[in-house]
C-alpha positions as CSV (number, residue, x, y, z in Angstrom):
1,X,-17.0,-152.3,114.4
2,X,-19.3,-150.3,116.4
3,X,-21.2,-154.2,117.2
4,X,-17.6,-155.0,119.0
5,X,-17.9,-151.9,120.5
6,X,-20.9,-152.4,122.3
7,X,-19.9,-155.9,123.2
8,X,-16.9,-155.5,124.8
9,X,-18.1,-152.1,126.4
10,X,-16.0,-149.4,125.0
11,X,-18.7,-146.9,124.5
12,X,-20.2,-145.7,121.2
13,X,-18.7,-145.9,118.2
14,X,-20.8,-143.3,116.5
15,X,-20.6,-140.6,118.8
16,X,-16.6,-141.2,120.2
17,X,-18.5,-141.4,123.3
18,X,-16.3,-143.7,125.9
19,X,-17.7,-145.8,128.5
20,X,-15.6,-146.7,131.6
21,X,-15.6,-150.4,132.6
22,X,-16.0,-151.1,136.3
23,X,-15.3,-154.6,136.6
24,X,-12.5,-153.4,136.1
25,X,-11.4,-151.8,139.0
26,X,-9.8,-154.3,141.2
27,X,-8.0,-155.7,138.2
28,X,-4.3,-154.7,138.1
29,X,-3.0,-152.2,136.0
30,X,-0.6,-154.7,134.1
31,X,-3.4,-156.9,133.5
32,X,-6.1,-153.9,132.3
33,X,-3.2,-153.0,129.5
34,X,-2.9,-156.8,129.0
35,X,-5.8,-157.5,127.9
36,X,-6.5,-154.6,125.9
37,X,-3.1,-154.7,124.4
38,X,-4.3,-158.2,123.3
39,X,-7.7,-157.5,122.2
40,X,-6.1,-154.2,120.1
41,X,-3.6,-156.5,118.3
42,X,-6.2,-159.1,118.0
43,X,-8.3,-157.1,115.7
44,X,-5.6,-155.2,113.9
45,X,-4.5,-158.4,113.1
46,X,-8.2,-159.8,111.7
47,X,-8.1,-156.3,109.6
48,X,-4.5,-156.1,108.3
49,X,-5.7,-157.0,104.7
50,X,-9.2,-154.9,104.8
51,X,-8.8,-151.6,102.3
52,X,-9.9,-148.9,104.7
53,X,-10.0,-150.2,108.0
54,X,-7.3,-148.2,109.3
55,X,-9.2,-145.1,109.8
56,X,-12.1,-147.6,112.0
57,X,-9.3,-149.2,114.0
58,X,-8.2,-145.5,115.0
59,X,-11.6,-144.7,116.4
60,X,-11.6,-148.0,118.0
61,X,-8.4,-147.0,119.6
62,X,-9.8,-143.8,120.5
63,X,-12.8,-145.3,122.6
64,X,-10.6,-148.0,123.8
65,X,-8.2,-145.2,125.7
66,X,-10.6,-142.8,126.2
């Protein structure tokens, strides 16, 4: 999880550290929620069956919002 982190650049995983993503910034805000909204569902989806993972995908949510 904290690899997808990285790539996709939410911000740390370890720390709960947020980063803000600047491309971002002429993007509408329909489209920002979009594609997070997708990507969120995406890997909830590839984790449905893991034993554990909902306590990783809340983090991931955390950094995601934050």
């Amino acid at each position: 999880m904290s690899e997808f982190c990285q790539r996709k650049g939410y911000g740390n995983y370890d720390t709960l550290r947020p980063s803000s993503k600047y491309g971002w910034v002429l993007v509408d805000d329909a489209e920002i929620l979009l594609a997070y909204n997708a990507e969120m569902r995406g890997i909830a989806n590839y984790y449905a069956l893991a034993s554990g993972a909902k306590g990783s995908l809340r983090r991931l949510m955390f950094l995601a919002t934050g």
